[in-house]
C-alpha positions in Angstrom: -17.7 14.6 -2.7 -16.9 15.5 -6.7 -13.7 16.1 -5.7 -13.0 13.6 -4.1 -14.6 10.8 -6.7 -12.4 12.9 -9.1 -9.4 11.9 -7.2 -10.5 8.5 -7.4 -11.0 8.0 -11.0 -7.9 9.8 -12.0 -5.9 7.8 -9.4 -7.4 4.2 -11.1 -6.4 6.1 -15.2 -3.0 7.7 -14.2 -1.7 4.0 -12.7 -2.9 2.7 -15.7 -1.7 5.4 -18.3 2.1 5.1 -15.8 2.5 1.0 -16.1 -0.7 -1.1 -17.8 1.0 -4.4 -17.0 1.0 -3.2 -13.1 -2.3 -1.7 -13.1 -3.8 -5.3 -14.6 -2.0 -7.1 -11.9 -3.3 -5.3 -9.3 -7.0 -5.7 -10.2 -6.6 -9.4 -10.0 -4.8 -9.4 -7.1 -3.3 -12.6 -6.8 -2.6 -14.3 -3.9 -2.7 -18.2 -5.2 -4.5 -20.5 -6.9 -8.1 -20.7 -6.2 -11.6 -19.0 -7.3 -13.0 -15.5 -5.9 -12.4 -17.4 -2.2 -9.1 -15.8 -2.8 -10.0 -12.2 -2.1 -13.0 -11.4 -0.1 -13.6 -8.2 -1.9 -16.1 -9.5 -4.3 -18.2 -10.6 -0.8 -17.1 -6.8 0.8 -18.9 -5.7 -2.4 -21.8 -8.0 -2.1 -23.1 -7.1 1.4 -22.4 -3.6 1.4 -24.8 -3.8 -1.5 -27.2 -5.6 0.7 -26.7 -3.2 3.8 -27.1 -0.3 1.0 -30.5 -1.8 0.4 -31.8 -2.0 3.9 -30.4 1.4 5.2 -32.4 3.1 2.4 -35.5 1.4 3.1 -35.2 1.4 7.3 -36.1 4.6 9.6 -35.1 4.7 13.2 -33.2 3.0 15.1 -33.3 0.1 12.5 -31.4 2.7 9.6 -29.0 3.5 12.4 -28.0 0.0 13.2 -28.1 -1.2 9.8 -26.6 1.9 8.7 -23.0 1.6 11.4 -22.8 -1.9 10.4 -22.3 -0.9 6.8 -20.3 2.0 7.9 -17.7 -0.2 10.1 -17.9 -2.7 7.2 -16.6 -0.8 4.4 -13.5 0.5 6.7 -12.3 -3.2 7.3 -11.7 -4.9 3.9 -7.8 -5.2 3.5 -8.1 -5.7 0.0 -9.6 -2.5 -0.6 -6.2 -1.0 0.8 -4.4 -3.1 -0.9 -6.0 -1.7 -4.4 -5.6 1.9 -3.5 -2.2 1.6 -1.9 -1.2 -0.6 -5.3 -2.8 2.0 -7.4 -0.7 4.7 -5.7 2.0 2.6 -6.3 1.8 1.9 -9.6 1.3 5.5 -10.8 4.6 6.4 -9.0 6.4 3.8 -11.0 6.8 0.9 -8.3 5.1 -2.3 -7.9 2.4 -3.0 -6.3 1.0 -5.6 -3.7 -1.5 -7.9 -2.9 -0.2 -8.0 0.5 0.0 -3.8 1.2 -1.2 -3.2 4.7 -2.7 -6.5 5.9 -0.5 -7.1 9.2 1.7 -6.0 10.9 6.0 -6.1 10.7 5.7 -9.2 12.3 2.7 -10.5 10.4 1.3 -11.2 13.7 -1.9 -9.9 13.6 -4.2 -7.9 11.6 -4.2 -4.5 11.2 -6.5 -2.1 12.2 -8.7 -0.2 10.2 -6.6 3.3 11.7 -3.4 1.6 10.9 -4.3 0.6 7.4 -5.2 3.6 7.0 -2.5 5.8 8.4 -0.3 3.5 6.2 -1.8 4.7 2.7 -1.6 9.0 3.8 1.7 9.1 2.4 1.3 7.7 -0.8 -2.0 9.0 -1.6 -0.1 12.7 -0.5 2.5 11.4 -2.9 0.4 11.1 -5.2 -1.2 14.5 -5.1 -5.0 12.6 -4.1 -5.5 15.3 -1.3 -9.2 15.1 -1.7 -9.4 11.2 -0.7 -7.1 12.1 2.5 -9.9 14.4 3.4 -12.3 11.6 2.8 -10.8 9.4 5.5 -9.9 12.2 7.4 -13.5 13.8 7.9 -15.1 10.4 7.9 -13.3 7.9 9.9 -14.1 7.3 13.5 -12.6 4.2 14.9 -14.7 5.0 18.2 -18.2 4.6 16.0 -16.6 1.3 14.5 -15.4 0.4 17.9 -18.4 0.7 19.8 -20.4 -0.8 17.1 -18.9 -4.2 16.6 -17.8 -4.4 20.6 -21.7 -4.1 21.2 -20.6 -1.3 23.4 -23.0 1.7 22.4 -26.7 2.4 23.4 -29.9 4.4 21.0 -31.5 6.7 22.6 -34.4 8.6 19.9 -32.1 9.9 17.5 -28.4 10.4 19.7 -25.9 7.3 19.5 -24.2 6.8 23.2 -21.1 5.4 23.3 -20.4 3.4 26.1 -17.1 2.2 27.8 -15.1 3.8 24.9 -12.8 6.7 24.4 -14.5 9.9 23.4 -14.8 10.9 20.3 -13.5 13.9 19.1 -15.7 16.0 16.6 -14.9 19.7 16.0 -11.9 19.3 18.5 -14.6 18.1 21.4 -14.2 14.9 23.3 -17.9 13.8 23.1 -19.5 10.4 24.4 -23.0 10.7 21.9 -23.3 12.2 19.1 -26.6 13.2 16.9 -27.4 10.3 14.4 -29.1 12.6 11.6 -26.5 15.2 11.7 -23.4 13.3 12.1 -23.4 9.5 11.3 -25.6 9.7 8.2 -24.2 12.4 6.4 -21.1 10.3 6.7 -22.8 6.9 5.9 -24.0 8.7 2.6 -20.5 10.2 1.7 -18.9 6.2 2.3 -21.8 5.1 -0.3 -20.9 7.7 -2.8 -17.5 6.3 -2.2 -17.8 2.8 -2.4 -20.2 3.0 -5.2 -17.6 4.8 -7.3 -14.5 2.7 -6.3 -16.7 -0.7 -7.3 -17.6 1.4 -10.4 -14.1 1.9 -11.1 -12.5 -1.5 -10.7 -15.7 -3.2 -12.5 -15.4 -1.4 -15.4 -11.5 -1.5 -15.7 -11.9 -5.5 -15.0 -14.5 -5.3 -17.8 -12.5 -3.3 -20.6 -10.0 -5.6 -21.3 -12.6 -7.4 -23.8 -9.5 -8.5 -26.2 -6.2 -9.2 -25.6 -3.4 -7.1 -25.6 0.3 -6.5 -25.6 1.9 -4.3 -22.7 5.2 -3.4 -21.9 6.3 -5.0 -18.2 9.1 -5.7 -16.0 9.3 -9.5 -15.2 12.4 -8.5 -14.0 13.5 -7.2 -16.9 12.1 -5.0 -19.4 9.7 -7.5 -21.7 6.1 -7.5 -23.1 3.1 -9.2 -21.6 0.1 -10.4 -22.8 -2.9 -9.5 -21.0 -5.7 -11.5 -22.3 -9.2 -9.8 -22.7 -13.1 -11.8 -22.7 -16.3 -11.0 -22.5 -16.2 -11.4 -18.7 -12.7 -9.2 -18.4 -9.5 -9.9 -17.7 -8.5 -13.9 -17.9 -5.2 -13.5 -16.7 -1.4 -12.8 -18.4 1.0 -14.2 -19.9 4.7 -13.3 -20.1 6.7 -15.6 -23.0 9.6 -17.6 -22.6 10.9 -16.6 -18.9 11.4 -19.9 -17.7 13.5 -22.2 -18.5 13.1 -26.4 -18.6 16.2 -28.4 -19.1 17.1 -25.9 -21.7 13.9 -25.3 -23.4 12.4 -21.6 -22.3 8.8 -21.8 -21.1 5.9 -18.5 -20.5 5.1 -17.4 -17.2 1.9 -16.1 -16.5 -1.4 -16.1 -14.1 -4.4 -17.5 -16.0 -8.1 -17.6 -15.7 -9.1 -21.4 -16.0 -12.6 -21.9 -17.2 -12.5 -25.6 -16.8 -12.1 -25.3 -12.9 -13.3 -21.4 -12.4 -10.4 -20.5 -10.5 -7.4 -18.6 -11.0 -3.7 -20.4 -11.4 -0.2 -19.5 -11.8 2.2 -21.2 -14.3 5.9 -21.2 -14.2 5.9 -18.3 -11.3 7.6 -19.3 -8.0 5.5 -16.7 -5.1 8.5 -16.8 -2.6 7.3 -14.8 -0.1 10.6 -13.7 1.6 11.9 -12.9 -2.7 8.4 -10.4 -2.7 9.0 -8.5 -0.1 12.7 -7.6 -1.0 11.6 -6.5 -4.1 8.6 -4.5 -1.8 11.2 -3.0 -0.1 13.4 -2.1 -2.7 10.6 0.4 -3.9 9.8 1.6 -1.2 13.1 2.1 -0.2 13.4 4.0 -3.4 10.6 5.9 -3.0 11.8 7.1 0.1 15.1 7.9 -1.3 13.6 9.8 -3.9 11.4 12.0 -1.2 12.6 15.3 0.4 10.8 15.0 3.2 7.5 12.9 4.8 4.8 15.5 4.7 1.3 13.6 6.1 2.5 10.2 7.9 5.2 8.4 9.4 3.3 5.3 9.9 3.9 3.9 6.3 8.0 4.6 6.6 8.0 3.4 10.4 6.2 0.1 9.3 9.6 0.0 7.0 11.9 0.5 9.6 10.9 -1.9 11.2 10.9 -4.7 8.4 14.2 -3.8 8.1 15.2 -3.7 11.3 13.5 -7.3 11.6 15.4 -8.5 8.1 19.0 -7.4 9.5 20.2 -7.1 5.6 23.6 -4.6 5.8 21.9 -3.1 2.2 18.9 -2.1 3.3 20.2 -1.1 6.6 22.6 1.2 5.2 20.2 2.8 2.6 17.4 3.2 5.1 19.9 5.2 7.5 20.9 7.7 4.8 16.9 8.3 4.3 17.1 8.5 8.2 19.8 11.2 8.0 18.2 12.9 5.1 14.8 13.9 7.0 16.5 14.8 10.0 19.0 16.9 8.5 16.0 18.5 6.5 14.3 19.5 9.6 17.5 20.7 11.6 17.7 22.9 8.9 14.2 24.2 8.8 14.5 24.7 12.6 17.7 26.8 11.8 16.0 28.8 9.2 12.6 29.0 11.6 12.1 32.3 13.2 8.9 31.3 14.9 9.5 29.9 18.4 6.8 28.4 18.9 7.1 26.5 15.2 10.9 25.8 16.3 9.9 24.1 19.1 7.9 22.1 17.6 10.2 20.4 15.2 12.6 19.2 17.3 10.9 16.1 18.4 10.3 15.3 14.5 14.4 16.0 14.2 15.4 13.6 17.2 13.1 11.2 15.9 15.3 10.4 12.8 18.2 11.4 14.1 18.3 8.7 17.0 16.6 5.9 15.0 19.4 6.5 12.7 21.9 5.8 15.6 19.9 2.9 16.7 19.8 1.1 13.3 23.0 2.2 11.0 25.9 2.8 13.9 28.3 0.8 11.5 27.3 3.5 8.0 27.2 7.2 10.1 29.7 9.3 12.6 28.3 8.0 15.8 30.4 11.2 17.9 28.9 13.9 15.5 25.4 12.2 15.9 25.3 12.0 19.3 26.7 15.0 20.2 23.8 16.9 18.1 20.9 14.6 19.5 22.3 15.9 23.0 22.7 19.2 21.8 19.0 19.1 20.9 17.7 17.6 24.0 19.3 20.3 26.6 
C-alpha cells in the first residue's frame, strides 16, 4: 500500500503546485448555496469512521457483515470521484468539477460504482498514478458490493456465498464463495489505509489555508483570486471586480457565511448548460493533446456521447479528428505489428474509432476513403 498512498499524496500537492486557485475550488466543491448538506462527503467520512470502529472491535460473522458494509460504502460516494477525477484534472491544467462522474450522458440515473470508476482510469493513467489504478483494480468487486446491499449472499463459518449473482472472478476463476479471512479482509484493511489517507489529505489541505492569500486564476481570463484562510480553513474566494452593475464592476466569489453556516455564491451565475461547455472544452483538449487512450475508453465514450447528445458542429468536428487520430494510430501499429495474434487483436479497437467517426462527423471527413477501409478491415 506505500505506493499507492504515495500516489495519493503527490496527486493532492502536484494539483496544487500546477493551479492553487483550482485545487482550492475543488476541495469545497460547490454545488449551491447551503451548509455541508451540500456534499455528503463529510457524512461518507463520518460512518465509515463508525463502521471502522465496529469492524475492529467485532469477530465473526458480525466483522464480516459490518466489515462489507463499510467496504460497499466507501466505493459509492460520488463526491469522492469527483475529488480525485478534479485533482487529476487540475494537475493536467484543466478545470475541475463538482459534477465529474455522477450520472450518466443523459443525467438519467446514477452511476455505478464500476462506471465511476472506469471513468477516472484514464486520467489517473494520464497522470502517471499507476499505483492507485492497481488499488481499484485489485480491490474492487462489484459482485461483493452487489450481493451485499441486494441481501443476496449467505455466511457460512468463515466463506461468503454469493447467491443469485454473477461469479466472481479472482485469480482468473469464476467463483460463487470466497474465504472471508483471506480475501475480503485483506481488502477491507487496504480500503481503510486508503480512506484514512485521502480524509487525511483533504483535512489537512482544507486546514492549511489559515490566512488568506493571493493566487493566480482563470475566471475566464487570466486574474488573481483571493482565497481566504481561518482557523477552521478555507472560507471561501473571492475574485475582484468581474461583474459589472449598471457600470460599476462588482467581485465574484464563493464565501463561507458564519452568520447562517452555510456556503453562498455572489455575483456567479452556475449555468449549467455554460459548465459543461467549458467541461467539454478540456476535455476535448485533453484528448486532442493525447496520442492514444492507453487504460479506458469509458471516460472518452461518456464524451462522445455528450456530444453526440449536444449536436454542436464545433465540438462535433473536433471530437471526429480525435476519432481519426486514434484510429489511424492503431491502423498503423497493426501495419507495423508482426505478431498475428497481437494484429488481430487491434482491429476491433481500429473499427471502433473509425466507424464512430463516420457515424458522428460524415459532414468534416472523406466518407468513400473511410468506408472503403472500415470494409477493408472487416473482410
Amino acid at each position: 500500500m506505500k505506493n499507492i498512498l504515495n500516489d495519493l499524496s503527490t496527486l493532492f500537492d502536484e494539483a496544487k503546485q500546477r493551479v492553487e486557485f483550482e485545487f482550492v475550488m475543488t476541495l469545497i466543491n460547490y454545488r449551491g448555496m447551503g451548509k455541508e448538506d451540500v456534499t455528503n462527503l463529510y457524512e461518507w467520512f463520518d460512518a465509515i469512521e463508525m463502521y471502522k470502529k465496529f469492524y475492529l472491535e467485532f469477530s465473526g460473522k458480525e466483522k464480516t457483515r459490518i466489515g462489507t458494509l463499510l467496504y460497499s460504502t466507501f466505493f459509492e460516494n460520488s463526491d469522492f470521484y469527483n475529488i480525485i477525477g478534479s485533482l487529476c484534472k487540475v494537475k493536467l491544467g484543466y478545470k475541475g468539477s463538482s459534477y465529474l462522474y455522477y450520472k450518466t450522458k443523459k443525467y438519467e440515473r446514477l452511476l455505478g460504482t464500476g462506471e465511476k470508476i472506469e471513468l477516472i482510469l484514464e486520467l489517473l493513467a494520464d497522470c502517471k498514478k499507476e499505483h492507485i489504478i492497481q488499488f481499484f483494480q485489485e480491490n474492487h468487486f462489484k459482485e461483493i458490493r452487489n450481493t451485499f446491499f441486494h441481501s443476496a449472499y449467505s455466511l457460512i463459518d468463515d466463506e461468503y456465498i454469493l447467491q443469485d449473482s454473477e461469479a466472481i472472478i479472482i485469480d482468473r476463476i469464476g467463483l460463487y464463495s470466497f474465504n472471508v479471512n483471506t480475501f475480503l479482509y485483506p481488502k477491507i484493511n487496504n480500503i481503510i489505509a486508503f480512506f484514512d489517507e485521502f480524509k487525511r489529505l483533504y483535512n489537512g489541505a482544507f486546514l492549511s489555508y489559515q490566512e488568506d492569500k493571493e493566487v493566480f486564476a482563470l475566471f475566464p481570463g487570466p486574474t488573481t483570486a483571493t482565497i481566504f484562510g481561518s482557523v477552521k480553513g478555507i472560507k471561501g474566494v473571492e475574485i475582484k471586480n468581474t461583474a459589472s452593475f449598471y457600470g460599476v464592476m462588482a467581485h465574484s466569489g464563493i464565501y463561507y457565511d458564519d452568520n447562517y453556516d452555510m456556503w453562498m455564491a455572489k455575483n456567479i451565475r452556475f449555468d449549467f448548460p455554460q459548465k459543461e461547455t467549458i467541461e467539454i472544452g478540456d476535455e476535448l483538449s485533453r484528448y486532442e493533446s493525447k496520442e492514444n487512450i492507453s487504460r479506458s475508453n469509458a471516460e472518452f465514450q461518456n464524451l462522445i456521447d455528450r456530444i453526440k447528445e449536444r449536436n454542436r458542429p464545433e465540438e462535433i468536428e473536433r471530437a471526429t479528428a480525435i476519432l481519426l487520430k486514434y484510429g489511424s494510430a492503431r491502423d498503423q501499429q497493426m501495419a507495423e505489428e508482426q505478431n498475428q495474434h497481437k494484429k488481430k487483436s487491434l482491429y476491433p479497437g481500429i473499427l471502433y474509432y473509425y466507424k464512430l467517426a463516420l457515424e458522428i462527423g460524415n459532414a468534416y471527413i472523406k466518407v468513400d476513403e473511410l468506408t472503403k477501409r472500415i470494409k477493408e478491415l472487416e473482410v
